[in-house]
C-alpha positions as CSV (number, residue, x, y, z in Angstrom):
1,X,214.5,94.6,-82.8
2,X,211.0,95.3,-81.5
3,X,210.1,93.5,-78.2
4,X,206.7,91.2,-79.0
5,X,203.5,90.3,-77.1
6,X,204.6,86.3,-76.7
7,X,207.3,85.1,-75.2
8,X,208.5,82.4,-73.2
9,X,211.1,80.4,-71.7
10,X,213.4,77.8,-73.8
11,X,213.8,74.4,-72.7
12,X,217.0,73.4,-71.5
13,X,218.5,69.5,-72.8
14,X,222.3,69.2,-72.5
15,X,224.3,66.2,-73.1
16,X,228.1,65.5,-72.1
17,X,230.2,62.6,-73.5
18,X,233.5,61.3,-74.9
19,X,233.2,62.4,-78.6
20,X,234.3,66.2,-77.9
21,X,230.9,67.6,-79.1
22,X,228.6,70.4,-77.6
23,X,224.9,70.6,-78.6
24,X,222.3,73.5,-78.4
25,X,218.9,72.2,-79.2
26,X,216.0,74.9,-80.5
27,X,212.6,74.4,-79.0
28,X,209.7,76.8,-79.6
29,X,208.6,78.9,-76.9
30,X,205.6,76.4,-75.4
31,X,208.2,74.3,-74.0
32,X,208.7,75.5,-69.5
33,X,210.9,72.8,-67.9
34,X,214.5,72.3,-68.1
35,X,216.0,68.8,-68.4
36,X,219.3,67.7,-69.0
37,X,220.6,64.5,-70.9
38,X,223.8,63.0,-71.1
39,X,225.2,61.4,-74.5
40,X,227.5,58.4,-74.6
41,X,229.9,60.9,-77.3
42,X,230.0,63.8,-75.3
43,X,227.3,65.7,-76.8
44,X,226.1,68.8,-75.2
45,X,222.3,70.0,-76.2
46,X,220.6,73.3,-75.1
47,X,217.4,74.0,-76.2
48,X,217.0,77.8,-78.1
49,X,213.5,79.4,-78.9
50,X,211.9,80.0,-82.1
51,X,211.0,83.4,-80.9
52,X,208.5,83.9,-84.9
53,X,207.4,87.2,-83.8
54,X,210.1,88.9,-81.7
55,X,212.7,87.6,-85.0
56,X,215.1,85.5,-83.8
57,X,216.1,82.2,-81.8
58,X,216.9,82.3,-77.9
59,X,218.3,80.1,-75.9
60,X,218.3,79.7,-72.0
61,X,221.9,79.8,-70.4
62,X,223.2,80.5,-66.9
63,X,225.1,82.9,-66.0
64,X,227.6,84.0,-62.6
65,X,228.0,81.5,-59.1
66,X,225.4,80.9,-58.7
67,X,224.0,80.6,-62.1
68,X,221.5,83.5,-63.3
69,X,219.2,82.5,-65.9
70,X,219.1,84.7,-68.6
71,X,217.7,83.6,-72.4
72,X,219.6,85.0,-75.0
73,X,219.9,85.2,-78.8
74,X,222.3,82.7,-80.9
75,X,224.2,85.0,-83.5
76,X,226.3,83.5,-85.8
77,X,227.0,86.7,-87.3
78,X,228.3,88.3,-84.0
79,X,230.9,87.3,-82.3
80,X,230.5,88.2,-78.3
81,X,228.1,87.2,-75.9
82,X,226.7,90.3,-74.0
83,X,224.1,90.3,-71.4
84,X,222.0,93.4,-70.0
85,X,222.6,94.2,-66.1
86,X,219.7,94.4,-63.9
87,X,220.7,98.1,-62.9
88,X,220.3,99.4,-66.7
89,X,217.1,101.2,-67.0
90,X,215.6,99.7,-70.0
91,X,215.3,96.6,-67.2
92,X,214.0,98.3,-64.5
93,X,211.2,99.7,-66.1
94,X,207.7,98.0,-66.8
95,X,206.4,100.6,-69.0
96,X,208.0,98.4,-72.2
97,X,207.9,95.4,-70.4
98,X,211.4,95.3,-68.7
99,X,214.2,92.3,-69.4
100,X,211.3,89.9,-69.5
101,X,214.0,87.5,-71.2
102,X,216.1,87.7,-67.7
103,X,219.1,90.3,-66.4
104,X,222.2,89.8,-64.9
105,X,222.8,91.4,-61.2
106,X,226.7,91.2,-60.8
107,X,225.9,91.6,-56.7
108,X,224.8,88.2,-56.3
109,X,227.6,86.8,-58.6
110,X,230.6,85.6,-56.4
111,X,232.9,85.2,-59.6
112,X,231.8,87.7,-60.9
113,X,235.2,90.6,-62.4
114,X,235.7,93.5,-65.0
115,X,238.4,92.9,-66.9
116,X,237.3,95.8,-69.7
117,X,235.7,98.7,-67.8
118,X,233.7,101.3,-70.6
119,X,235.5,98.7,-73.2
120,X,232.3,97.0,-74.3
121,X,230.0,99.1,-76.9
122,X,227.4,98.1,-79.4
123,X,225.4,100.0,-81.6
124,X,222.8,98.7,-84.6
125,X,221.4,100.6,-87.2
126,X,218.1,101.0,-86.0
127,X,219.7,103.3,-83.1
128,X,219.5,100.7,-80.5
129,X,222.9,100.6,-78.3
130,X,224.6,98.5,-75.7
131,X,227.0,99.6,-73.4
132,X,228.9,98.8,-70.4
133,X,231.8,96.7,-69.3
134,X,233.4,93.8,-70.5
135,X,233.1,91.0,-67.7
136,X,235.0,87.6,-66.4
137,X,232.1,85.3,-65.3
138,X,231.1,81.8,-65.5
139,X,228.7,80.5,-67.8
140,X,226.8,77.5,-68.5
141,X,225.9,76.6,-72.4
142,X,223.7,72.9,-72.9
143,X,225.3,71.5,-69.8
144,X,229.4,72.9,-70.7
145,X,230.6,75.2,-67.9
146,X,233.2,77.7,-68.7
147,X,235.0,80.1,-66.4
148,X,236.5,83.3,-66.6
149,X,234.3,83.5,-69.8
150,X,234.8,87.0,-71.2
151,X,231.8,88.5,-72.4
152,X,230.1,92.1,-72.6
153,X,227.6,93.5,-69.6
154,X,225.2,96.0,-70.7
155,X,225.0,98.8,-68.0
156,X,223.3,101.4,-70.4
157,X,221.1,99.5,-73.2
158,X,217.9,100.0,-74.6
159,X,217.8,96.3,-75.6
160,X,215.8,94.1,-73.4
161,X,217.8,91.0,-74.0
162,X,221.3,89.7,-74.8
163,X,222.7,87.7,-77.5
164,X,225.2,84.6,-77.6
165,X,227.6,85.7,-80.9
166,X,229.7,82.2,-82.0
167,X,231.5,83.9,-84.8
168,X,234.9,85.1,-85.5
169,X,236.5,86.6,-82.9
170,X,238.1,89.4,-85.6
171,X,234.3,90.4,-85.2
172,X,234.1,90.8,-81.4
173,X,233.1,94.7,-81.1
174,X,236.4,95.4,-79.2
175,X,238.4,95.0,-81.9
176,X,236.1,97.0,-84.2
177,X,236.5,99.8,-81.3
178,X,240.1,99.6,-80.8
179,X,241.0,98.9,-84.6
180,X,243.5,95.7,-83.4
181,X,243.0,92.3,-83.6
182,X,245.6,91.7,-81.2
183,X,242.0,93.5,-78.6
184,X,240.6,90.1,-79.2
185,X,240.1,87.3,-76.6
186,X,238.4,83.8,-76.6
187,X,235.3,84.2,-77.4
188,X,232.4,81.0,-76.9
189,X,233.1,78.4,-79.8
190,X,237.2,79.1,-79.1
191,X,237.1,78.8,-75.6
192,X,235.8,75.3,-75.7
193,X,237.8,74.2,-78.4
194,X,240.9,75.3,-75.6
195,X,239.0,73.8,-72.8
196,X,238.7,70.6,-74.6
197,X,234.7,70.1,-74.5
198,X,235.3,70.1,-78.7
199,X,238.0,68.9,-81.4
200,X,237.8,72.0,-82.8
201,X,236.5,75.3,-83.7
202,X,233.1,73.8,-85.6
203,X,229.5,73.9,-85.1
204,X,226.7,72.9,-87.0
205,X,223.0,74.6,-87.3
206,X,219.7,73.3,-87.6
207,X,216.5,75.3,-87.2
208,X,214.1,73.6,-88.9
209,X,210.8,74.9,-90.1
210,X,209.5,78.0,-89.2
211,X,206.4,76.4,-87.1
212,X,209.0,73.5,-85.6
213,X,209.2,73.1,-81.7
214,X,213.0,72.1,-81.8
215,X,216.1,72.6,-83.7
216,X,220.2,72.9,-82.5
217,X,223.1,73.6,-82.8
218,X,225.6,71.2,-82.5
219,X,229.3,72.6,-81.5
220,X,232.2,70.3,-82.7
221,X,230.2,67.9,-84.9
222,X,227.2,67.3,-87.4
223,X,224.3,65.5,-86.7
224,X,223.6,63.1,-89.9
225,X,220.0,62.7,-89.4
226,X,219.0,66.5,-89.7
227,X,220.2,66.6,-93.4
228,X,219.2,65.1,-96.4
229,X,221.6,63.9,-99.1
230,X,225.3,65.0,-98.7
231,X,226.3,67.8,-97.2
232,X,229.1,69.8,-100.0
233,X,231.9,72.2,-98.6
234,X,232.1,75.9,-99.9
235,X,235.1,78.2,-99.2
236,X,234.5,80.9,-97.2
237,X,235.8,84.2,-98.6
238,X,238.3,87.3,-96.5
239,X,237.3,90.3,-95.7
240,X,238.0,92.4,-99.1
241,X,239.8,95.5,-96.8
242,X,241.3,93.9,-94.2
243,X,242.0,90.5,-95.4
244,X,241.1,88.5,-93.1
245,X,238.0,86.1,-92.2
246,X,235.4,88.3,-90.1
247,X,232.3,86.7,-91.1
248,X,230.2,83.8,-92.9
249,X,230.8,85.4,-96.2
250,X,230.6,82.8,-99.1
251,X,229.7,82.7,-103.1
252,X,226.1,82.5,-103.9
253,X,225.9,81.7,-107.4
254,X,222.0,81.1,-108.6
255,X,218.7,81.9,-108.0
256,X,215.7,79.9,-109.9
257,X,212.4,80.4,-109.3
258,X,210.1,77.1,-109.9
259,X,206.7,76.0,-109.9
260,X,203.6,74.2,-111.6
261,X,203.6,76.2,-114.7
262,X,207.5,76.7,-115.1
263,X,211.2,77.6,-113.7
264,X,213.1,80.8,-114.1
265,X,216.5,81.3,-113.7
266,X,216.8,85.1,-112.3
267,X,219.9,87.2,-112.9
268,X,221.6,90.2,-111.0
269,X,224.6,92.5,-111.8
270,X,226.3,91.4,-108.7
271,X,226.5,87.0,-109.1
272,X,228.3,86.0,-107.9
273,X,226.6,87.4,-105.0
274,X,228.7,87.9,-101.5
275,X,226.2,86.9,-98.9
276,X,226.7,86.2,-95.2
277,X,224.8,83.1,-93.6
278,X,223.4,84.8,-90.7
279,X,221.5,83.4,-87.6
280,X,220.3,86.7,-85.9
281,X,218.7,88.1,-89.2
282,X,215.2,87.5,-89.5
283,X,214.9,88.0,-93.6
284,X,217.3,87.5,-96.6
285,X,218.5,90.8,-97.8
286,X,219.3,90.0,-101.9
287,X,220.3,92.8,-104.4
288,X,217.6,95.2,-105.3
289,X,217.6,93.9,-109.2
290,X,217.3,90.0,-108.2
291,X,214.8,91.0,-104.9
292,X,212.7,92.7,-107.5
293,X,212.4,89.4,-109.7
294,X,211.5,87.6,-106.7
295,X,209.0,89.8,-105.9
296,X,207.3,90.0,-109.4
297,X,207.3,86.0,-109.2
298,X,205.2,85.6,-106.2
299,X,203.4,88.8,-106.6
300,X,204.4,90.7,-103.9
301,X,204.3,94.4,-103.7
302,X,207.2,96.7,-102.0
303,X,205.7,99.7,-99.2
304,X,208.1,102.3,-98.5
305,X,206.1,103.4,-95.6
306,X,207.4,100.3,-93.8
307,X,210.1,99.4,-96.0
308,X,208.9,95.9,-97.0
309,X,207.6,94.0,-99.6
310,X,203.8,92.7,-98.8
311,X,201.6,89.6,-100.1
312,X,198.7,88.2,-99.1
313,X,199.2,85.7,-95.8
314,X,197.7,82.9,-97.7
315,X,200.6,82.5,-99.7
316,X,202.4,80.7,-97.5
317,X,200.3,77.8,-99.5
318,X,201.7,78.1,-102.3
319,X,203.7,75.2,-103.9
320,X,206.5,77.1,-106.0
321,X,210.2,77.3,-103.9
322,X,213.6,79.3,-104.8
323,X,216.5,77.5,-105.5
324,X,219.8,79.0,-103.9
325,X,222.7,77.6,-105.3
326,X,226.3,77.8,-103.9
327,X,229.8,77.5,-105.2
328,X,229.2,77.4,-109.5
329,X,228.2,74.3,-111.3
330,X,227.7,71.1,-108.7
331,X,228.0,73.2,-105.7
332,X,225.3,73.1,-102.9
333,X,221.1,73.8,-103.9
334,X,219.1,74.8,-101.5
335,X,215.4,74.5,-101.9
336,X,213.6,77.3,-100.4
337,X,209.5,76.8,-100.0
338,X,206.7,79.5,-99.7
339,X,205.4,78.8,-96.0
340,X,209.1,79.7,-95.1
341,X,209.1,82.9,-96.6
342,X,205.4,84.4,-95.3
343,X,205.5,86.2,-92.1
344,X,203.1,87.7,-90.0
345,X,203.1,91.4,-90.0
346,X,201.9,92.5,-87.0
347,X,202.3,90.7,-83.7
348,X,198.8,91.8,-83.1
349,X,195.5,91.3,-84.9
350,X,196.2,90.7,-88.8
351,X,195.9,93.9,-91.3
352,X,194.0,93.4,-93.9
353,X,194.5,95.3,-97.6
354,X,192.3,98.2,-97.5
355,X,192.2,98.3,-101.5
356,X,193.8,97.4,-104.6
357,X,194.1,93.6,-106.4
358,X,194.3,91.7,-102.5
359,X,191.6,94.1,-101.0
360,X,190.0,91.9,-97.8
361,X,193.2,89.6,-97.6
362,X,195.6,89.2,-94.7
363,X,198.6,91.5,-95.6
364,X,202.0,89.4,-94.7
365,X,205.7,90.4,-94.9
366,X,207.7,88.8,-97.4
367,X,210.7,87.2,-96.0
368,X,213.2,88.0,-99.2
369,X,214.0,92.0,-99.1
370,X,216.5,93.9,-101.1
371,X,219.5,95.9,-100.1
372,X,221.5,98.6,-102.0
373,X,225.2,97.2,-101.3
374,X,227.1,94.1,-100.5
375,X,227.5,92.1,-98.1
376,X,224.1,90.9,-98.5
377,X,222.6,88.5,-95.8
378,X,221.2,85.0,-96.0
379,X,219.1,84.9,-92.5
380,X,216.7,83.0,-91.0
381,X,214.1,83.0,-93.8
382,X,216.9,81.1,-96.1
383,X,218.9,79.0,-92.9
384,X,215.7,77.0,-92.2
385,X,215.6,75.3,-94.7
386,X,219.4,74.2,-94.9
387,X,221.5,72.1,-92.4
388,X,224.7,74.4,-92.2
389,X,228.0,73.7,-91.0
390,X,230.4,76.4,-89.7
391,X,233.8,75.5,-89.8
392,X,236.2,78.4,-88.1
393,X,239.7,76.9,-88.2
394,X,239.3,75.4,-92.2
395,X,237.2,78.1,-93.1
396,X,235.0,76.0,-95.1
397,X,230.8,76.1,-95.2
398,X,228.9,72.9,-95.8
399,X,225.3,72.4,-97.0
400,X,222.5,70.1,-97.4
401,X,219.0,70.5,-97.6
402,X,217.4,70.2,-94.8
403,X,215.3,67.4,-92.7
404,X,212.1,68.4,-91.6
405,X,211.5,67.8,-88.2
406,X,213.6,64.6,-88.1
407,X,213.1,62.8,-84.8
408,X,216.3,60.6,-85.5
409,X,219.7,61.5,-84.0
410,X,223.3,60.2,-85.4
411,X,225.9,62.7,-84.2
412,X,229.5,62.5,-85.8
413,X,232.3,64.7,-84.0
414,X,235.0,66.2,-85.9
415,X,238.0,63.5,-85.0
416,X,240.3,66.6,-84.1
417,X,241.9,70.2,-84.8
418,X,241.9,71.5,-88.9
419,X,239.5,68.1,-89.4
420,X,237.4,68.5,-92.5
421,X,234.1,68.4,-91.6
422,X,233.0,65.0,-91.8
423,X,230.7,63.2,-94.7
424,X,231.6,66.3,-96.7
425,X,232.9,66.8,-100.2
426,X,234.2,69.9,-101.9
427,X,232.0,71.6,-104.4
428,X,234.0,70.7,-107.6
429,X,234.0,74.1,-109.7
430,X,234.6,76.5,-106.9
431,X,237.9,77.8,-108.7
432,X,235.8,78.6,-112.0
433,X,233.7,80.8,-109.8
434,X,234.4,84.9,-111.4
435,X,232.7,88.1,-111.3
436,X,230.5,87.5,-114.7
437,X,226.8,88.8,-113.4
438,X,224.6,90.2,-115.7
439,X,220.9,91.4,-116.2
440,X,218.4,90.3,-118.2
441,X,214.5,89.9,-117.4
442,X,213.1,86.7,-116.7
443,X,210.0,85.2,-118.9
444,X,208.4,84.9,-115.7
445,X,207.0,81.4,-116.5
446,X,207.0,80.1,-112.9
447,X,204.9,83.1,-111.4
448,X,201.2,81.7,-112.2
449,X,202.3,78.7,-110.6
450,X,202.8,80.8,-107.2
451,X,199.4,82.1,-107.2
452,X,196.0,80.5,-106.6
453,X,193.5,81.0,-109.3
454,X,191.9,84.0,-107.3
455,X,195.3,85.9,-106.6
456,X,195.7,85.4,-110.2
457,X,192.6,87.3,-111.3
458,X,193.0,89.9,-109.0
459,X,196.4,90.5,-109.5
460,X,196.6,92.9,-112.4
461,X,199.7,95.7,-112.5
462,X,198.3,98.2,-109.8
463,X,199.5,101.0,-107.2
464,X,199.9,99.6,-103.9
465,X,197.0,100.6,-101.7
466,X,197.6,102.7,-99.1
467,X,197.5,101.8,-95.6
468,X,196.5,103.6,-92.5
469,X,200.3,102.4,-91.1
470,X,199.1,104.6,-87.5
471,X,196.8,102.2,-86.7
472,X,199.4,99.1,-87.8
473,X,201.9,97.9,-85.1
474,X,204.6,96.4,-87.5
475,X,206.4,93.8,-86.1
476,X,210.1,93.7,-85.0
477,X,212.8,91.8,-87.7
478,X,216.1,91.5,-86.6
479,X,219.0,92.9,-89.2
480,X,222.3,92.4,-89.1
481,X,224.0,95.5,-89.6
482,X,225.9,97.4,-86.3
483,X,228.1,100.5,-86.4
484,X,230.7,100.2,-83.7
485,X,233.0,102.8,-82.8
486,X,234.3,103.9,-86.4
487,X,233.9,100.5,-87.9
488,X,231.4,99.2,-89.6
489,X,230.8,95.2,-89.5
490,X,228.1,92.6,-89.4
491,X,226.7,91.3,-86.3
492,X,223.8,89.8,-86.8
């Protein structure tokens, strides 16, 4: 959660109509000017930043009478929209660059109440914190005005920026602080679904490639022309301890590695793997025995001095892709290509390898990592290249591959409350779907395929070379893991 060098402003494109459907469109961070458009279905669209570096997507929203800008995060994995106050120090400050992304100043709000004093409190694992009050305000989302939102304000934070959290609201951080679920309120997606500016609790993602200038996300409906083929249903599972849904947790059921020389299928203790489709994560987080498979495919090399695997930039050219698959046999397959997986490593001048089989190449982080324990996380470096639909109230998960930068448009709103999500079918062998994982080394057929015919000489079993990491500014990833209070949940 490192700030970056670039940033910018989002564009703004909103779009009201009679179809009961809200729309949040991505555009990358060139974009300055704010423009509004109005649908004949009742589409709303605001535009959300590919923010490559800093590891996330941002959108511009307003906030308080009169409306603040302030651009903040989209987190599917968390569930509360939380904004830092102009007063908090991390703000005030130049020395790391201030709130660059905007701050709220409840003074020159006349709606502005507390309705939570000391209630709101955030923590993440990498030691960063928000807290402060939870806050009654106004706010404006792709051209949908809500009051009397309820949302947290950030009075001491060492976080430069907010976030906009449209999951559950059993995974608002006041009810992981209280231990209740009867502490949770109305949180964004639920709130508009009440006010009546969507069917129901439903929204569906697209954030295309990770060079694209636009994207969206599309509250109360799917867009048809962002996906290609049909879009399948999955189930999405209950928190094991507190049965209950709390988060974006479904079945991931295959991995297969493929290219110009051959396909693997890779294997893991854990398949069926629990995995949570998360928005604020920068990388996919896979089980250390199936990450390690990965790597060895592509050639990557793990650095504990920065806790990543590394590869040489230029294999974002490569032509082989990972094949997620989703709910057992005739379930959802996601296609997953090498120039979505390669990201910078510094948000500086590239870092070359000082030695070993890529010595002179660009050094680049690989986008799939491992971790230790479940739930393991599906972010950014997996949701580009998927259309994903979140429905809250059927608590179902559609996907199709996704469209490329489509320019075409053809939304469909969800005709009411509990609607399935439309054009979708139910993956037919969900039921067969058991805990049967197992282990077993791939041939490893599809990994000269991966590399050019230089990374292929040079890539003979090695140490990884040692870098001089003092003089290498890693860049910031968002992770999805927060401690809050005594309980421990995903937020993004």
């Amino acid at each position: 959660m490192k700030t970056a060098a670039t940033i910018a402003t989002g564009a703004l494109v909103a779009s009201v109509a009679q179809a009961q459907v809200v729309q949040w469109d991505i555009v990358k961070r060139e974009t300055t000017h704010n423009k509004l458009s109005r649908r004949q279905d009742k589409t709303f669209t605001e535009v959300i930043t590919n923010e490559k570096l800093r590891g996330g997507y941002f959108a511009t929203c307003q906030v308080g009478t009169p409306g603040q800008n302030l651009t903040l995060q989209l987190d599917t994995g968390s569930s509360d929209i939380w904004v830092p106050s102009s007063s908090a120090s991390v703000c005030e400050t130049s020395q790391d660059g201030g709130c660059t992304f905007g701050s709220f100043d409840k003074s020159a709000s006349n709606t502005f109440s507390v309705v939570g004093a000391n209630d709101f409190s955030i923590s993440y694992v990498d030691g960063s914190s928000s807290k402060g009050d939870y806050i009654a305000e106004t706010f404006e989302i792709g051209g949908a005005t809500l009051n009397n939102m309820t949302m947290g304000l950030g009075l001491k934070t060492d976080i430069p920026y907010g976030l906009v959290g449209v999951g559950y609201a059993l995974n608002e951080a006041i009810v992981a602080n209280s231990g209740s679920a009867s502490s949770a309120y109305n949180n964004l997606p639920v709130l508009m679904q009440k006010e009546g500016l969507i069917n129901t609790n439903a929204y569906s993602l697209w954030l295309n490639d990770l060079d694209a200038n636009t994207g969206s996300i599309l509250f109360g409906g799917i867009d048809t022309e962002k996906y290609q083929g049909e879009l399948t249903r999955i189930n999405i599972y209950q928190d094991s301890q507190s049965q209950a849904f709390t988060s974006f947790l479904v079945a991931m059921t295959s991995l297969q590695a493929s290219s110009s020389s051959g396909a693997d299928t890779l294997s893991s203790e854990a398949f069926p793997i629990p995995v949570v489709l998360d928005s604020g994560t920068t990388f996919s987080y896979l089980p250390t025995d199936l990450a390690e498979q990965v790597w060895k495919e592509v050639g990557a090399e793990y650095y504990t001095d920065v806790a990543v695997p590394l590869l040489p930039c230029s294999m974002e050219n490569s032509q082989g892709h990972f094949a997620f698959g989703f709910g057992g046999t005739g379930g959802p397959v996601i296609n997953v290509t090498m120039d979505e997986l390669v990201l910078p490593l510094t948000d500086g001048q590239a870092v070359q390898f000082p030695s070993g089989p890529f010595k002179g190449q660009d050094a680049c982080q690989f986008g799939i990592q491992n971790f230790s324990s479940s739930p393991y996380l599906l972010g950014d470096t997996f949701l580009r290249s998927a259309y994903v639909v979140y429905d809250l109230v059927n608590n179902e998960i559609a996907l199709a591959p996704t469209d490329f930068n489509a320019t075409g448009s053809n939304v469909v709103a969800f005709p009411s409350e509990s609607a399935q999500i439309p054009s979708a079918s139910a993956a037919p062998n969900q039921a067969a779907v058991t805990q049967s994982g197992s282990l077993s080394a791939p041939s490893y057929s599809a990994s000269g395929g991966f590399m050019s015919d230089s990374d292929k000489a040079s890539a003979a079993p090695t140490m990884p070379p040692a870098f001089d990491w003092s003089r290498v500014a890693v860049m910031g990833a968002s992770m999805g893991l927060v401690m809050v209070g005594s309980g421990f949940f995903l937020l993004f």
